[in-house]
C-alpha positions as CSV (number, residue, x, y, z in Angstrom):
1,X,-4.6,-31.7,20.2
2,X,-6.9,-34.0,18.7
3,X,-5.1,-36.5,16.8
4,X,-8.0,-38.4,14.6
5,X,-8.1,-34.8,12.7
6,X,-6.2,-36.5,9.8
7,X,-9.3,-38.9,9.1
8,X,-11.8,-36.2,9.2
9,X,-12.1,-34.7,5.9
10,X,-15.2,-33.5,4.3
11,X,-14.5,-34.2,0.5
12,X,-13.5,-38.3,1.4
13,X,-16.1,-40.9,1.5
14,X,-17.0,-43.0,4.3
15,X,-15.2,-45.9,3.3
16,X,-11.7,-44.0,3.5
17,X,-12.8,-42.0,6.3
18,X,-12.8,-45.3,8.2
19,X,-9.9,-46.8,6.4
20,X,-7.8,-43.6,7.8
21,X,-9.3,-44.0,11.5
22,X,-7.9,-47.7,11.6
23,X,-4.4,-46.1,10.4
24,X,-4.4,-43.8,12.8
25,X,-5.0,-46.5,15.4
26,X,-2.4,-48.1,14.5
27,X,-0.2,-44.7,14.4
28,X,-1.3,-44.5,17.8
29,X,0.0,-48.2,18.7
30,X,3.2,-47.9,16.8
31,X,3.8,-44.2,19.4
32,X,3.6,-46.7,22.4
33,X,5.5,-49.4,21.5
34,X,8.4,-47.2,20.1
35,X,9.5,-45.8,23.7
36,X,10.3,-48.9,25.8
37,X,12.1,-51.0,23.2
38,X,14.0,-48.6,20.9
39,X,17.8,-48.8,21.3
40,X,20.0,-45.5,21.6
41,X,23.8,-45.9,20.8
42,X,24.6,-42.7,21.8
43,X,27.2,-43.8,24.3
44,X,29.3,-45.3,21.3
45,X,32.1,-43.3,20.5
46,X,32.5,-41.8,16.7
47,X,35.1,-43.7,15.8
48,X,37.5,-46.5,17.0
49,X,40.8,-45.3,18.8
50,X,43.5,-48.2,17.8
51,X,46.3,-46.1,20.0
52,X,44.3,-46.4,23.3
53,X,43.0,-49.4,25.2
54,X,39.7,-48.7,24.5
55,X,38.5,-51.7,22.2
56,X,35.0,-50.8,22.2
57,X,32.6,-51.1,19.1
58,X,32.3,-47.5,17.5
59,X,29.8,-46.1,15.5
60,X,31.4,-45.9,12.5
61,X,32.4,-49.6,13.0
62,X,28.8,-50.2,13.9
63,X,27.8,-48.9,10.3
64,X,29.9,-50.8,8.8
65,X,28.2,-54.2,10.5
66,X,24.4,-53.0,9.6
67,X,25.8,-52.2,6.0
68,X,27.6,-56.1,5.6
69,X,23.8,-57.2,7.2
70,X,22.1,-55.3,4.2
71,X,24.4,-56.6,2.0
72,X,23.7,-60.3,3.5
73,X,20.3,-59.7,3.0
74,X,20.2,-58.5,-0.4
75,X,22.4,-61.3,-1.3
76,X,19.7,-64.2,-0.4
77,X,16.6,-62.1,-1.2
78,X,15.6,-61.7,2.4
79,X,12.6,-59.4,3.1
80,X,12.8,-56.1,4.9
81,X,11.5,-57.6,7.5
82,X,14.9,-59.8,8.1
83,X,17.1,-56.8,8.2
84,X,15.2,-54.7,10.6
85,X,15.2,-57.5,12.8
86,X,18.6,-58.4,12.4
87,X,19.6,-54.7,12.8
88,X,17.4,-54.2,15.9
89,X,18.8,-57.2,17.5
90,X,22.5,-56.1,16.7
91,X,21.5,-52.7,18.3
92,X,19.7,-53.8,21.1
93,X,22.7,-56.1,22.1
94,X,25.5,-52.8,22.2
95,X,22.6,-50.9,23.7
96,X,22.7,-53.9,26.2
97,X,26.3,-54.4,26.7
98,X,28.7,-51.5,26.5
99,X,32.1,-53.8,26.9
100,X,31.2,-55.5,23.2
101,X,34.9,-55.3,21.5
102,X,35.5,-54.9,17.6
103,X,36.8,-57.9,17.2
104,X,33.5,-59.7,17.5
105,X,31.4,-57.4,15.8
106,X,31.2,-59.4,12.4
107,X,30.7,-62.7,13.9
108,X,28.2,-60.7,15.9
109,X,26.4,-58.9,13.0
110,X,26.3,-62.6,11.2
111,X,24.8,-64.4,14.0
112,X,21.9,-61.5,14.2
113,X,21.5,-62.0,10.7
114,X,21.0,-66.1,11.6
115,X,18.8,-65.7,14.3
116,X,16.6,-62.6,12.3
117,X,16.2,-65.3,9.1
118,X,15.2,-67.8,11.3
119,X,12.4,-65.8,12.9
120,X,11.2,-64.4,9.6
121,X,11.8,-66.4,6.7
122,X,10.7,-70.1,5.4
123,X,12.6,-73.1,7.4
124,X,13.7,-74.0,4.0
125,X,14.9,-70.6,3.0
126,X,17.3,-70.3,6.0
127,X,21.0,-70.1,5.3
128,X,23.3,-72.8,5.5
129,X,25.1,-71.8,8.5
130,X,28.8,-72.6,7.0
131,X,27.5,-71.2,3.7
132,X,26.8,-68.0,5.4
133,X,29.9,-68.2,7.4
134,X,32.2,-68.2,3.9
135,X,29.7,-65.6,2.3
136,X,30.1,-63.1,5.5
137,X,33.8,-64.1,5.9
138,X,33.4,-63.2,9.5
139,X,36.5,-65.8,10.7
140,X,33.7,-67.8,13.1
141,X,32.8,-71.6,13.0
142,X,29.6,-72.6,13.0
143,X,30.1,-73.6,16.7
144,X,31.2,-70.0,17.4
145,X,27.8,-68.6,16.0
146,X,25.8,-71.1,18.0
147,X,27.4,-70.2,21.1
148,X,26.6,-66.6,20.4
149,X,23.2,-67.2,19.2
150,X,22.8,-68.6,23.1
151,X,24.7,-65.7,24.7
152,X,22.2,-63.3,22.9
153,X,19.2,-64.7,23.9
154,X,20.2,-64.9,27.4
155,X,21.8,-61.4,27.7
156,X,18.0,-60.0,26.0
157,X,15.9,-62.1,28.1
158,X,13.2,-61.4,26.3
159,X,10.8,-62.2,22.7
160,X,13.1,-61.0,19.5
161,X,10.4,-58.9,17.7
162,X,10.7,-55.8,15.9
163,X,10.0,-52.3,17.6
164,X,8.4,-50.2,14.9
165,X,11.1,-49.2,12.6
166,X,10.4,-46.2,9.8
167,X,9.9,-49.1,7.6
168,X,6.4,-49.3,9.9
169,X,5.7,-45.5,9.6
170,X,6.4,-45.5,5.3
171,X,4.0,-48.0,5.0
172,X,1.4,-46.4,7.2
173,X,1.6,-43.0,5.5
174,X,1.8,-45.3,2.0
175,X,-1.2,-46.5,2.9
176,X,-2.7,-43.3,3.4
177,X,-1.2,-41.1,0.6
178,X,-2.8,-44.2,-1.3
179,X,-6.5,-43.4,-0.2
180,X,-6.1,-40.2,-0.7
181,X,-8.4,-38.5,-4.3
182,X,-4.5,-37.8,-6.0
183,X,-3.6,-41.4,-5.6
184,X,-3.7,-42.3,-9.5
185,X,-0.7,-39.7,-9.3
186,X,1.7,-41.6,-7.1
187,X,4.7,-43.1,-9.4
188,X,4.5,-47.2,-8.7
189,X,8.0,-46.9,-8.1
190,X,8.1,-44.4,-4.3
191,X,7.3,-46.7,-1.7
192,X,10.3,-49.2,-3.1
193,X,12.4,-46.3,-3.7
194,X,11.7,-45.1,0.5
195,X,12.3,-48.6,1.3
196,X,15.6,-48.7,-0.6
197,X,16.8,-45.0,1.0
198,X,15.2,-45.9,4.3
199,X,17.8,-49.0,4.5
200,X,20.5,-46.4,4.0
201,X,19.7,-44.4,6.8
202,X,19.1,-47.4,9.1
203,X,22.9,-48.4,8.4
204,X,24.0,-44.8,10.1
205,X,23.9,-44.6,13.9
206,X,23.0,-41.3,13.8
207,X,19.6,-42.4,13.4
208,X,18.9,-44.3,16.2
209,X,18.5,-41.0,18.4
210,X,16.0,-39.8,15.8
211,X,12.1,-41.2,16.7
212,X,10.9,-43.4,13.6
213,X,8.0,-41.9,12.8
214,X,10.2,-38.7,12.4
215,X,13.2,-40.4,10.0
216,X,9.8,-41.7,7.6
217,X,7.7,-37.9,7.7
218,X,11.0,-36.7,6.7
219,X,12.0,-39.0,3.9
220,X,8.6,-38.9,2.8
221,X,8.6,-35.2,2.8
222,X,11.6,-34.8,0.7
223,X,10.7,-37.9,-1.7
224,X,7.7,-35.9,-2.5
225,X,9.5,-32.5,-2.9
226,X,12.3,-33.9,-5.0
227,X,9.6,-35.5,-7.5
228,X,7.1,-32.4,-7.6
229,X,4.7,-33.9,-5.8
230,X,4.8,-32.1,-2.6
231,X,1.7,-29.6,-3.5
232,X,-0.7,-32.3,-4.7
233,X,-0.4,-34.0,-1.3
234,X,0.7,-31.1,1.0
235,X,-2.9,-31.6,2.7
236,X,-1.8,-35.2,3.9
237,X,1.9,-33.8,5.0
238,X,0.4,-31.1,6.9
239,X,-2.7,-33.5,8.7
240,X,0.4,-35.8,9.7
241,X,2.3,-32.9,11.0
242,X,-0.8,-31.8,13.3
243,X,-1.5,-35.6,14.2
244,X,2.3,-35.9,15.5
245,X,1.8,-32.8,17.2
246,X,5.2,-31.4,15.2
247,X,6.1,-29.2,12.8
248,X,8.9,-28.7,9.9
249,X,11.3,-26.7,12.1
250,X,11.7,-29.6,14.4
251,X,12.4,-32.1,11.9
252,X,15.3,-29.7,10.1
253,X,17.8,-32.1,12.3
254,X,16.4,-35.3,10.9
255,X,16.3,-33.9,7.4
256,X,19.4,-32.1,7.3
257,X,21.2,-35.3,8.4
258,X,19.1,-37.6,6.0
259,X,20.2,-34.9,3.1
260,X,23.7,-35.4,3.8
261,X,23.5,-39.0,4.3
262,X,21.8,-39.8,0.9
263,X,23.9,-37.5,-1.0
264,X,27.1,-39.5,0.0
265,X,25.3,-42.5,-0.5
266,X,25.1,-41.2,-4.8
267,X,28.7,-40.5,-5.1
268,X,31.0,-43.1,-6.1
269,X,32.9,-42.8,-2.9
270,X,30.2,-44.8,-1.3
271,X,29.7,-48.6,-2.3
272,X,26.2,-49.0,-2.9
273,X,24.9,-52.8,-2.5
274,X,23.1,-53.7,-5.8
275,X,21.3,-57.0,-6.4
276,X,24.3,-58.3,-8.5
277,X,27.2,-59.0,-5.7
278,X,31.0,-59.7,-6.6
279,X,32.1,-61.8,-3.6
280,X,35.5,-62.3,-3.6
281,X,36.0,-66.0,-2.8
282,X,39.2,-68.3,-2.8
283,X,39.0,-71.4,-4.5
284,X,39.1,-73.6,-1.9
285,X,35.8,-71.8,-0.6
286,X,34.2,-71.7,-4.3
287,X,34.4,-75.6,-4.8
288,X,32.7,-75.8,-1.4
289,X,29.8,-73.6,-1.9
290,X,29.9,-75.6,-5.6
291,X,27.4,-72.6,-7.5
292,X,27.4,-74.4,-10.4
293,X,25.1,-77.3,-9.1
294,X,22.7,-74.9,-8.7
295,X,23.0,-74.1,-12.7
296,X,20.4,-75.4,-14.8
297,X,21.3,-75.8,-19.0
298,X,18.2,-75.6,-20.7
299,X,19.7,-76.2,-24.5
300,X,17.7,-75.2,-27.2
301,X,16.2,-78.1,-29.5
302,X,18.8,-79.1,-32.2
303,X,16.6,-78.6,-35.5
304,X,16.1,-81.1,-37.8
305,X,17.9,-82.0,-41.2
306,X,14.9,-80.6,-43.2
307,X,14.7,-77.3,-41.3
308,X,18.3,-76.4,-42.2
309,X,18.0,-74.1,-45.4
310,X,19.5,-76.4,-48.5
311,X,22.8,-73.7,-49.1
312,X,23.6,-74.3,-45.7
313,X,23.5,-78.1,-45.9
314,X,25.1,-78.1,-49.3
315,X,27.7,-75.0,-49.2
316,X,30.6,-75.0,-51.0
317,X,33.6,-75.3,-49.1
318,X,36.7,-72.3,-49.7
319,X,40.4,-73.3,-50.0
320,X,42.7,-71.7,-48.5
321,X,42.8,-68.8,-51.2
322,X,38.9,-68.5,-50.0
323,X,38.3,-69.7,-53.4
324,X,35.0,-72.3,-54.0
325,X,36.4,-75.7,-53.9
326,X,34.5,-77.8,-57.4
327,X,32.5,-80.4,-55.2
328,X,33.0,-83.8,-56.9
329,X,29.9,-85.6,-58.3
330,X,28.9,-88.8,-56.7
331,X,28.4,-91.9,-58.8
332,X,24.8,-92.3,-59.6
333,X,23.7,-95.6,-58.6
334,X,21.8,-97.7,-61.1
């Protein structure tokens, strides 16, 4: 099937005709480099079994570490970029090493967090490695995360850069949807909002065995649908369908699963991270990280004597009856 068919359409000019044949090409590199470097955790079990010897990281307990790393990264304004590298180092490591025990999982998560900030973000925007410690309350000392950092890059032997992630695949079809004649229809607020629920899905396990380009057609799919925009781009859905060589019936998995997984996420049984965090701190670990040196108190001018309305300068004061007081004359002054 010929998979350029997506950038041949009569009613597009030439301009976005070649526009969509470089997005395709890099579609076509994103398809490669998936394969060989995308971790599967589906030899994790479900969940953690305290009342056997088998101390093993879980999937569920997995979860939970991608879901403190999005919190992490929220909390110092990190880009996506950090948390897809953090993530894909975390998972590459359990992919790596089956004997991983729960007990190191949050110093573990943490330290992937360090080592994805220092690959991706300014020198001077890094975390302070203690600050981070008390933030992520992992129980580790900086010495601990150090020696980690080491045992990671020798166990993955290898450049840390991220395999394309549905992060990759939303902004491709963004990119597309946006050269398309019904762009001055898109709302200014869906590729943030699949960005946001994209990071939701990432934090489930479940995902992992799902292809990325698959997890982004879907989300984009029902984005569109749930904001009555499916028909106006439906051409688009249906080129990328043909150009993935897939269909809707094989992506009912994915998008049942990403249903459910997004409709927990809006109840209020799931904690959803929000810009404003509540860390729960001791005092001891509050005067360390010392947040109010990082206050600034602008004060507003004091206004001058003559600015101040003359009732206000001269009022009478009430006793304590609230009755007016009779202000006693000065002595004029020859």
């Amino acid at each position: 099937m010929n998979r350029t068919s997506l950038a041949a359409s009569p009613t597009l000019s030439d301009q976005t005709i070649r526009f969509r044949e470089c997005m395709m090409s890099r579609l076509n590199k994103a398809l490669l480099q998936v394969s060989p470097s995308y971790p599967i955790l589906e030899h994790l079990p479900l969940k953690s079994d305290h009342s056997s010897c088998d101390k093993r990281v879980s999937q569920m307990e997995r979860d939970n570490a991608a879901s403190n790393i999005r919190l992490l990264n929220i909390f110092y304004g990190y880009t996506s970029s950090t948390f897809a590298l953090a993530l894909h180092i975390l998972d590459r490591l359990l992919a790596t090493m089956q004997d991983i025990e729960s007990r190191h999982l949050s110093a573990l998560a943490t330290t992937c967090f360090y080592m994805a900030a220092k690959v991706t973000e300014e020198e001077q925007a890094v975390p302070n490695l203690s600050h981070l410690i008390r933030i992520s309350q992992c129980s580790a000392t900086p010495n601990d995360i150090l020696a980690m950092e080491r045992n990671i890059i020798y166990c993955l032997r290898g450049p840390f850069f991220v395999a394309p992630t549905p992060y990759l695949f939303l902004f491709y079809f963004n990119e597309i949807l946006v050269s398309s004649t019904n762009a001055h229809l898109l709302p200014e607020d869906l590729y943030p909002c699949l960005c946001a629920k994209v990071e939701v899905l990432m934090c489930n396990a479940k995902f992992n065995s799902f292809h990325p380009y698959r997890v982004a057609l879907t989300l984009l799919e029902i984005e569109l649908r749930e904001r009555d925009l499916l028909l106006l781009f439906d051409g688009i859905i249906s080129d990328l369908y043909q150009f993935f060589q897939t269909d809707a019936e094989s992506l009912e998995q994915c998008e049942s699963a990403a249903k459910q997984v997004l409709e927990n996420y809006k109840t209020s049984r799931i904690k959803r991270p929000k810009n404003n965090l509540n860390w729960a701190v001791s005092k001891r670990t509050l005067s360390k990280l010392r947040p109010s040196a990082r206050l600034m108190h602008d004060l507003e001018t004091i206004a001058e004597d003559d600015s101040i309305p003359q009732d206000v300068m001269f009022r009478t004061p009430l006793n304590s009856e609230g009755e007016s007081e009779p202000r006693t004359p000065e002595p004029e002054h020859d």
